[in-house]
N, CA, C and O atoms as CSV, one atom per row, in Angstrom:
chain,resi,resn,atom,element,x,y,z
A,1,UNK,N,N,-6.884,-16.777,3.475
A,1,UNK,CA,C,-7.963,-17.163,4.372
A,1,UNK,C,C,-9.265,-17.141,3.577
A,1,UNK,O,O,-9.327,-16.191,2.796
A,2,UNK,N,N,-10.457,-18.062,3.586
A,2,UNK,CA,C,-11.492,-17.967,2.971
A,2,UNK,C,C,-12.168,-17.931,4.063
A,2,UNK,O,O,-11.825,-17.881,5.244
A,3,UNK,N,N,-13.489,-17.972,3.379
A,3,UNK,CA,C,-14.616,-17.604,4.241
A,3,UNK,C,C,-14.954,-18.564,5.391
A,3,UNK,O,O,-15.658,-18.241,6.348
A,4,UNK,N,N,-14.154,-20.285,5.145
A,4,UNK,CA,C,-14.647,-21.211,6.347
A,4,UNK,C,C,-13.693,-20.771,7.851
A,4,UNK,O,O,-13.973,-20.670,9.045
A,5,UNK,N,N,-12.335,-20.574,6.939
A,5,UNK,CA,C,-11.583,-20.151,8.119
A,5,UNK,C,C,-11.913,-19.106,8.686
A,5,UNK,O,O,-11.777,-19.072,9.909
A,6,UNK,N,N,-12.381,-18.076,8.071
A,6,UNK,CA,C,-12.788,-16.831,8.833
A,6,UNK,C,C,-13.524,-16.635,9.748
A,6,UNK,O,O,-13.335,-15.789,10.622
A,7,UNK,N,N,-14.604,-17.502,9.663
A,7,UNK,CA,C,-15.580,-18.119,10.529
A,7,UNK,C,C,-14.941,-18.892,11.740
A,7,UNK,O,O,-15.381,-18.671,12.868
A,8,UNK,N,N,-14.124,-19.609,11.587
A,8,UNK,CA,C,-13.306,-20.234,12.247
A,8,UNK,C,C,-12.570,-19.672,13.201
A,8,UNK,O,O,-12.332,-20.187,14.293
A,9,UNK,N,N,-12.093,-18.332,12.721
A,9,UNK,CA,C,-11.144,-17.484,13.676
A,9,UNK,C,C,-12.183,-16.547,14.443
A,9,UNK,O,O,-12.031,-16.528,15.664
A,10,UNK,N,N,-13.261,-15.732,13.898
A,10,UNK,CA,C,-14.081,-15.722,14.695
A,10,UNK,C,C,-14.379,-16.236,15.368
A,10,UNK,O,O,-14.565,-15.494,16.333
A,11,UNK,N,N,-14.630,-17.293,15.619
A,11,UNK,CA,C,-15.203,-18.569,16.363
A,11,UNK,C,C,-14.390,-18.483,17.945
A,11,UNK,O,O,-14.662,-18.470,19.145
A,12,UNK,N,N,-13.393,-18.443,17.154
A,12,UNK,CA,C,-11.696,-18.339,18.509
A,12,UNK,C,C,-11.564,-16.950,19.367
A,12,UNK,O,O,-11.224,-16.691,20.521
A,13,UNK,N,N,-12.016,-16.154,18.191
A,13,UNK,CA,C,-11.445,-15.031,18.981
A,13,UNK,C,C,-12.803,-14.237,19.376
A,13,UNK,O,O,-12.567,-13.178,19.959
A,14,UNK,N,N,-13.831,-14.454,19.229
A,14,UNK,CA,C,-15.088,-13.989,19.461
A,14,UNK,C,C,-15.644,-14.709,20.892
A,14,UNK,O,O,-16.074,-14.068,21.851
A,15,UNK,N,N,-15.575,-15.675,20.846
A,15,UNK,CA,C,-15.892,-16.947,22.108
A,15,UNK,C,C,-17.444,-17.123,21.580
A,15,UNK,O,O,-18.319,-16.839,22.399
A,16,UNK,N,N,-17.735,-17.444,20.640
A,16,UNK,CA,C,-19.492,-17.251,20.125
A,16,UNK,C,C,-19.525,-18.769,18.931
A,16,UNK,O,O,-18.819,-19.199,18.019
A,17,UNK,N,N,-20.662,-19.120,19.557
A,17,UNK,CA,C,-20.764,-20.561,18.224
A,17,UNK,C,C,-20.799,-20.269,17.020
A,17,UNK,O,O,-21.234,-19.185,16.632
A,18,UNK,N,N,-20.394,-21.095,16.312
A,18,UNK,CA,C,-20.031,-21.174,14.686
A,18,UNK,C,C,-21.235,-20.721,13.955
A,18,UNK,O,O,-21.089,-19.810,13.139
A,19,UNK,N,N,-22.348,-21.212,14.132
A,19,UNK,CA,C,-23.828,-20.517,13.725
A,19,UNK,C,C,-23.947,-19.547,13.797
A,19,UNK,O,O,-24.525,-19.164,12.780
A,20,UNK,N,N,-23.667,-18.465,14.687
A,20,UNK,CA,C,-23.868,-17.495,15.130
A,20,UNK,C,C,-22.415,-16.717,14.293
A,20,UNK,O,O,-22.593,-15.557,13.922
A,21,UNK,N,N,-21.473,-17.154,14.105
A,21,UNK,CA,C,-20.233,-16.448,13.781
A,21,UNK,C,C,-20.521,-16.136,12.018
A,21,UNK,O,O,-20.230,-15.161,11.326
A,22,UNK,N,N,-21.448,-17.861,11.578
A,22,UNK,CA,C,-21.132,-17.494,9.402
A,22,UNK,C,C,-22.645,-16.776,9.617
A,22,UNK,O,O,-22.927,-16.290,8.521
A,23,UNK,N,N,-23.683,-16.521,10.528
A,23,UNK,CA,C,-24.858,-15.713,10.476
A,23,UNK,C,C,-24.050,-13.946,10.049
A,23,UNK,O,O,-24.292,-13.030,9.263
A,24,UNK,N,N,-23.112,-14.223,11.026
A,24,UNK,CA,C,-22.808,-12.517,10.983
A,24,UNK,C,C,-21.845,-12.319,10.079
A,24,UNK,O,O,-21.707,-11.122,9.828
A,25,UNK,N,N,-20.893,-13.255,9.306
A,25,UNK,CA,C,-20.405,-13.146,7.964
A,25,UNK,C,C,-21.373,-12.811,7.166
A,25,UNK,O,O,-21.442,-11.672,6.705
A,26,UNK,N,N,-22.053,-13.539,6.954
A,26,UNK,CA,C,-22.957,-13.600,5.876
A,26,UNK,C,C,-24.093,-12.099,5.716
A,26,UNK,O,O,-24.584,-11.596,4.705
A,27,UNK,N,N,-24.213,-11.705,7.212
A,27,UNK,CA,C,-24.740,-10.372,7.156
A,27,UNK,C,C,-24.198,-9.270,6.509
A,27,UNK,O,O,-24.524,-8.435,5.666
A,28,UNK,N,N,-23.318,-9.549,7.159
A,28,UNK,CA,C,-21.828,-8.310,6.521
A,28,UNK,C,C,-21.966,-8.322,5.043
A,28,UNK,O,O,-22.505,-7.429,4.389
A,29,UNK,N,N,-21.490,-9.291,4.623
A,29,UNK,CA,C,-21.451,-9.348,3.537
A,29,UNK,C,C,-22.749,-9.044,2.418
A,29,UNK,O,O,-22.678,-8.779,1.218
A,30,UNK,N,N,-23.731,-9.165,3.146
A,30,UNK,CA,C,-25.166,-8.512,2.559
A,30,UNK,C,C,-25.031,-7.464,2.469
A,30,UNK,O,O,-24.740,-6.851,1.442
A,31,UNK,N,N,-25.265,-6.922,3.819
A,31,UNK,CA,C,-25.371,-5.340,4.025
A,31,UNK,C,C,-24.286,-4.521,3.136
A,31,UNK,O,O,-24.714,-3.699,2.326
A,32,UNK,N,N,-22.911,-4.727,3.271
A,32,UNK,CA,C,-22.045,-4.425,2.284
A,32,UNK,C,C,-22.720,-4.463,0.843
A,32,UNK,O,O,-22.983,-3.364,0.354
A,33,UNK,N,N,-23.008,-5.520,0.159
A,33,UNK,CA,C,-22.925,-5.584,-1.139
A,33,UNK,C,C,-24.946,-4.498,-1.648
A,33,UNK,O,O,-25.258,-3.836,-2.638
A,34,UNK,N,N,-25.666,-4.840,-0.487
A,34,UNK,CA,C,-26.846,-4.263,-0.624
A,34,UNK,C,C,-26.533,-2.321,-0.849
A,34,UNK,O,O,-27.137,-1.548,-1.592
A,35,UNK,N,N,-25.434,-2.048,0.066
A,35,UNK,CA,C,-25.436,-0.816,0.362
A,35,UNK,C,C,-24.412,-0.241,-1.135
A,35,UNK,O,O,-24.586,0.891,-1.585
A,36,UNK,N,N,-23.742,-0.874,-1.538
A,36,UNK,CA,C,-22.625,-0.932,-2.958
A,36,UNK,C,C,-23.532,-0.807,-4.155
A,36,UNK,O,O,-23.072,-0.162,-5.098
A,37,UNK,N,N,-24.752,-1.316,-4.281
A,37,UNK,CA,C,-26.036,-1.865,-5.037
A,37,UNK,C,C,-26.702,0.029,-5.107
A,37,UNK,O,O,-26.765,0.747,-6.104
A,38,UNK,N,N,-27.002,0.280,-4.026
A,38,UNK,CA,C,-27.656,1.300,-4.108
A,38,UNK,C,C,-27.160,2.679,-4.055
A,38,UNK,O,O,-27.757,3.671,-3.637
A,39,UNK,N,N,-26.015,2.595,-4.526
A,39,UNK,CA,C,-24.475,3.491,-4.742
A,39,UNK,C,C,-24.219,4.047,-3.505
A,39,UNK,O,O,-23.780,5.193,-3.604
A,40,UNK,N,N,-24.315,3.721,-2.591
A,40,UNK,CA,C,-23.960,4.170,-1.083
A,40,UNK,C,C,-21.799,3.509,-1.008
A,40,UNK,O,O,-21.256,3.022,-2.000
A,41,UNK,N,N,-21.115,3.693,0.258
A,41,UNK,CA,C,-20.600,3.116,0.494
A,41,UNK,C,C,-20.271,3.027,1.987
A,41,UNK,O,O,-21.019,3.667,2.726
A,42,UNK,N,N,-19.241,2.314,2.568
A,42,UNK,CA,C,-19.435,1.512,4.054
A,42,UNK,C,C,-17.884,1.963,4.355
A,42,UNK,O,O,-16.944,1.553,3.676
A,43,UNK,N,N,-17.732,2.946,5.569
A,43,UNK,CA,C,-16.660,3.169,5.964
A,43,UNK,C,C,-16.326,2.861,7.279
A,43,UNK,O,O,-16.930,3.428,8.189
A,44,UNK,N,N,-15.134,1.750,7.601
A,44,UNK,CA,C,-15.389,1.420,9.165
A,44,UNK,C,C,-13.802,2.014,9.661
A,44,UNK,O,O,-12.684,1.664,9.281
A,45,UNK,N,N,-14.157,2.891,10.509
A,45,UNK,CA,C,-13.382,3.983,10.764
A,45,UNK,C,C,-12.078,3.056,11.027
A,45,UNK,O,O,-12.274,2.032,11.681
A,46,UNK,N,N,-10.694,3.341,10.547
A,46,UNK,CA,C,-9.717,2.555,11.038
A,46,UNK,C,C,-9.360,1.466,10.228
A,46,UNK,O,O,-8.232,0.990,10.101
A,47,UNK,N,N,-10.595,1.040,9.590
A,47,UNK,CA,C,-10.371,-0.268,8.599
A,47,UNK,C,C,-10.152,-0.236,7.537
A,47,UNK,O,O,-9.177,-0.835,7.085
A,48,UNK,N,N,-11.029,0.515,6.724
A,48,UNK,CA,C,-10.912,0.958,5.415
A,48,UNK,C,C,-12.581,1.161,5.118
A,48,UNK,O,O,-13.542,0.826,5.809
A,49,UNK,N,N,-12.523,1.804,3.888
A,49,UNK,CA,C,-13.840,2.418,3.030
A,49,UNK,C,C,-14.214,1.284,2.101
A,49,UNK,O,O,-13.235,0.728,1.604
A,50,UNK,N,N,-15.641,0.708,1.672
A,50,UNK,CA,C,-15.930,0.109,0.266
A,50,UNK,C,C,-16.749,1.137,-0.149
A,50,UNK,O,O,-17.426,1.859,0.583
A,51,UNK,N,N,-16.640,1.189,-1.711
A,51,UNK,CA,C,-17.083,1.762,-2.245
A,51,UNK,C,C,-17.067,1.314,-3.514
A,51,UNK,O,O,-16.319,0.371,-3.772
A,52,UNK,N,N,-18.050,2.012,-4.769
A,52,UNK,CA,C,-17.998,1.712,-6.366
A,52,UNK,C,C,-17.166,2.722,-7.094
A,52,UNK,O,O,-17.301,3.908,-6.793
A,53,UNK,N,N,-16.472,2.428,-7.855
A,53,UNK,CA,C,-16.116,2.856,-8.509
A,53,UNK,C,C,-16.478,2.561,-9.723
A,53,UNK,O,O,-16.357,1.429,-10.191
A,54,UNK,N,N,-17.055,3.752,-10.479
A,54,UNK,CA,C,-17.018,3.708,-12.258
A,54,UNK,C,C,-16.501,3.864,-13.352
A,54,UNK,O,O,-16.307,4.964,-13.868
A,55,UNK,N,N,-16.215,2.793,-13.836
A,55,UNK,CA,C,-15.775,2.398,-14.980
A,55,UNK,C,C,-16.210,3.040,-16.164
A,55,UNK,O,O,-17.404,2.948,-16.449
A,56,UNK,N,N,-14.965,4.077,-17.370
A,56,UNK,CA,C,-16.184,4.765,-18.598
A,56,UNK,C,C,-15.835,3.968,-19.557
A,56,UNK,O,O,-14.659,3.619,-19.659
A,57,UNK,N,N,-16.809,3.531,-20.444
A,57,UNK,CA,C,-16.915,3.067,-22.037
A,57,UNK,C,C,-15.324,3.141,-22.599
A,57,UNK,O,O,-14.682,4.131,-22.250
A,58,UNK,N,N,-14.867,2.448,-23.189
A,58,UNK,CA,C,-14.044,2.677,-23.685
A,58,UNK,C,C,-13.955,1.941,-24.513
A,58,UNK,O,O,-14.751,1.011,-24.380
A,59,UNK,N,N,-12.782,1.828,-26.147
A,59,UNK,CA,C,-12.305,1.212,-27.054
A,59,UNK,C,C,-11.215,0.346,-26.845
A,59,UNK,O,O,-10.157,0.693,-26.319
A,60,UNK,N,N,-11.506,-0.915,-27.308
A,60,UNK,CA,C,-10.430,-1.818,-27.210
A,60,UNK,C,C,-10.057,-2.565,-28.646
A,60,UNK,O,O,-10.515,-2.449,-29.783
A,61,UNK,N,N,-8.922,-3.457,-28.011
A,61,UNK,CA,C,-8.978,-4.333,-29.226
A,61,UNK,C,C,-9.306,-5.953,-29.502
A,61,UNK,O,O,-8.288,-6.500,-29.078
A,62,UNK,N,N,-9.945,-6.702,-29.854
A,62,UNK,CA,C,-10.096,-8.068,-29.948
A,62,UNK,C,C,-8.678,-8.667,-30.088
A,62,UNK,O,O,-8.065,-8.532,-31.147
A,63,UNK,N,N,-8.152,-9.324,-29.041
A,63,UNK,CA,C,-6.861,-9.765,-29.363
A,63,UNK,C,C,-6.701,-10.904,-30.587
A,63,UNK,O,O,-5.704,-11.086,-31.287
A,64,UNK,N,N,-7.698,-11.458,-30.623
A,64,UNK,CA,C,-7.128,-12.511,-31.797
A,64,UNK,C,C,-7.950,-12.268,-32.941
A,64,UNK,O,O,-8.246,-13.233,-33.645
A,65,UNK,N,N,-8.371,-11.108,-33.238
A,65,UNK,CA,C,-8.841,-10.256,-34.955
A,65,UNK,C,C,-8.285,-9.236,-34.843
A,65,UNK,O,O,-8.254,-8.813,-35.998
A,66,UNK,N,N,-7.964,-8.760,-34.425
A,66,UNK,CA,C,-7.199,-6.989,-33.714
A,66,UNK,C,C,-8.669,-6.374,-34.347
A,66,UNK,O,O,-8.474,-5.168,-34.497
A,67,UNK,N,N,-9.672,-6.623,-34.658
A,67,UNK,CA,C,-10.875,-5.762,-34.344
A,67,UNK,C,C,-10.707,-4.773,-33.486
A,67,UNK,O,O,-9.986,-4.824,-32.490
A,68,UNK,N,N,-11.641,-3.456,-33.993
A,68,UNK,CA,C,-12.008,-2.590,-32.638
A,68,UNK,C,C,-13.124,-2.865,-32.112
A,68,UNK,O,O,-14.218,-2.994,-32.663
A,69,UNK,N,N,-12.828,-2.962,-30.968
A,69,UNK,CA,C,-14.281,-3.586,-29.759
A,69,UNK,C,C,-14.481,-2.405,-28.703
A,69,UNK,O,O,-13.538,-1.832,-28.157
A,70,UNK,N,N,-15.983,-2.082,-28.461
A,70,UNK,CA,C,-16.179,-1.309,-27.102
A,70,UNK,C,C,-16.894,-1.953,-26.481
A,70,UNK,O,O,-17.961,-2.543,-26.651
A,71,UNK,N,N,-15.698,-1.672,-25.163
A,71,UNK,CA,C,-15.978,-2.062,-24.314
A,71,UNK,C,C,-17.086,-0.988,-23.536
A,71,UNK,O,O,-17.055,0.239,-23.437
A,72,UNK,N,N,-18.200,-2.132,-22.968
A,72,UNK,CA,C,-19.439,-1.070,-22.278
A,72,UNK,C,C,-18.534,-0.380,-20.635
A,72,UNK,O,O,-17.468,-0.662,-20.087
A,73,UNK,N,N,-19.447,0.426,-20.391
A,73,UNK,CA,C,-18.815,1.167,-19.317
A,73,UNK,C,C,-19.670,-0.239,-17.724
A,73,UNK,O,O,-20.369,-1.238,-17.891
A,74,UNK,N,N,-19.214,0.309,-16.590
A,74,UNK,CA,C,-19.536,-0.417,-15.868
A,74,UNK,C,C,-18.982,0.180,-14.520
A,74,UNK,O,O,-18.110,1.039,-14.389
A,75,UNK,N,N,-19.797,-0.572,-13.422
A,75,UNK,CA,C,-19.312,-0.381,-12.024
A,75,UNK,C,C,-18.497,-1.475,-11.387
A,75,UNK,O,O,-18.932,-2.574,-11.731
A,76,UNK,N,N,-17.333,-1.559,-10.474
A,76,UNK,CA,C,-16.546,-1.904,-9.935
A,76,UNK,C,C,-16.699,-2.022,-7.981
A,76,UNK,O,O,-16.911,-1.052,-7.253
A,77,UNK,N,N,-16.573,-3.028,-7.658
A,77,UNK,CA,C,-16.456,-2.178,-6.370
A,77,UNK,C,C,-14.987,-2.186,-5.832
A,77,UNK,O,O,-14.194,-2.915,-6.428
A,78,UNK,N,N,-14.641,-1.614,-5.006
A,78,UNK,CA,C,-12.863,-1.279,-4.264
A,78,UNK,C,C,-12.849,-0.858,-2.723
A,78,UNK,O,O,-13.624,-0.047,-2.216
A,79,UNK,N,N,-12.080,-1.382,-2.229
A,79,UNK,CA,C,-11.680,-1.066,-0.833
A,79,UNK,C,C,-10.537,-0.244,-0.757
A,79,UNK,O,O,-9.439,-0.599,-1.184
A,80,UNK,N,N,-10.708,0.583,-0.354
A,80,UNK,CA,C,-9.584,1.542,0.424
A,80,UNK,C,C,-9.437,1.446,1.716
A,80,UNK,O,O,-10.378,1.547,2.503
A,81,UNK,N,N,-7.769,1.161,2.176
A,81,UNK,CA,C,-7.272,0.362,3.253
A,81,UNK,C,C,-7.451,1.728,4.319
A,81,UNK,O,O,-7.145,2.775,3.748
A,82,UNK,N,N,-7.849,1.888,5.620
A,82,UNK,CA,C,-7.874,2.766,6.381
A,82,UNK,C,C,-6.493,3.233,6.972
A,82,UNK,O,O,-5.603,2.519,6.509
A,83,UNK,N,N,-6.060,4.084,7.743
A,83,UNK,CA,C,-4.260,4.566,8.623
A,83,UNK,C,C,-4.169,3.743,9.388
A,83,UNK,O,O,-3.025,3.327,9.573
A,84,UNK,N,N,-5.448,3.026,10.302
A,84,UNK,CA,C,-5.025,2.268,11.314
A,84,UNK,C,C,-4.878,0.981,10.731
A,84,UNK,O,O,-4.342,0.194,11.511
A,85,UNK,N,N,-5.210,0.436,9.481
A,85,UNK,CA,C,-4.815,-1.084,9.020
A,85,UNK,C,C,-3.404,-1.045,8.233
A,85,UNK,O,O,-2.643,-2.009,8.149
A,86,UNK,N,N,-3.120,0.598,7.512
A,86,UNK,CA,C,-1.968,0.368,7.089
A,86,UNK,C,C,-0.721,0.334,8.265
A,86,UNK,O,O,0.334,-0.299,8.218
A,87,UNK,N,N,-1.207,1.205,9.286
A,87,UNK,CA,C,0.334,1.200,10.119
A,87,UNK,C,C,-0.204,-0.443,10.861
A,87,UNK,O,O,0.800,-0.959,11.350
A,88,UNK,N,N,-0.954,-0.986,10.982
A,88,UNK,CA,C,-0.692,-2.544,11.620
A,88,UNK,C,C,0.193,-3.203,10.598
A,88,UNK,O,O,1.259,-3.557,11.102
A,89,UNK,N,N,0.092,-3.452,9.436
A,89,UNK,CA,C,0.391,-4.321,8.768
A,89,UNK,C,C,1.736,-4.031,8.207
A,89,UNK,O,O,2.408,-4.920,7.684
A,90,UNK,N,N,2.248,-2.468,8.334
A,90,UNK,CA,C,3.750,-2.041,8.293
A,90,UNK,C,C,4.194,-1.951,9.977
A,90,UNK,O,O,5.302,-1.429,10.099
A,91,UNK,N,N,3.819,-2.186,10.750
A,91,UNK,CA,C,4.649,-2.776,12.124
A,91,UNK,C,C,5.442,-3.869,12.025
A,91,UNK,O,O,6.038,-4.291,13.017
């Protein structure tokens, strides 16, 4: 599913116009990534947690010189699935 359909199924299952349905995608998806930004994270009880996870520095190898390369450290973000989305989706 991408983001037009999603909108789309909102649309259906919300009973609310399409304007109004990618307004509140598009919020979400702010507020999420704003709140990830400022190392916070977003837990919707039942659904699952986002959050960052950090990444440390590490050594690699250049696959086609076998060089040693470091790699810089960095942030990630990840969802952790909530009890009430895992037992829906194992029903």
């Amino acid at each position: 599913m991408n983001k037009t359909e999603l909108v789309a199924a909102i649309v259906e299952k919300a009973g609310v116009q399409k304007k109004d349905a990618e307004a509140v995608v598009k919020a979400f998806t702010e507020v999420v990534t704003d709140e990830l930004k400022a190392g916070g994270s977003v837990q919707l009880v039942g659904f699952g947690t986002f959050a960052v996870s950090e990444r440390a520095a590490r050594e690699g190898l250049n696959p086609a010189t076998k060089e040693k390369i470091t790699i810089a450290a960095s942030k990630a973000p990840k969802f952790k699935a909530g009890k009430a989305l895992k037992d829906a989706i194992n029903a």
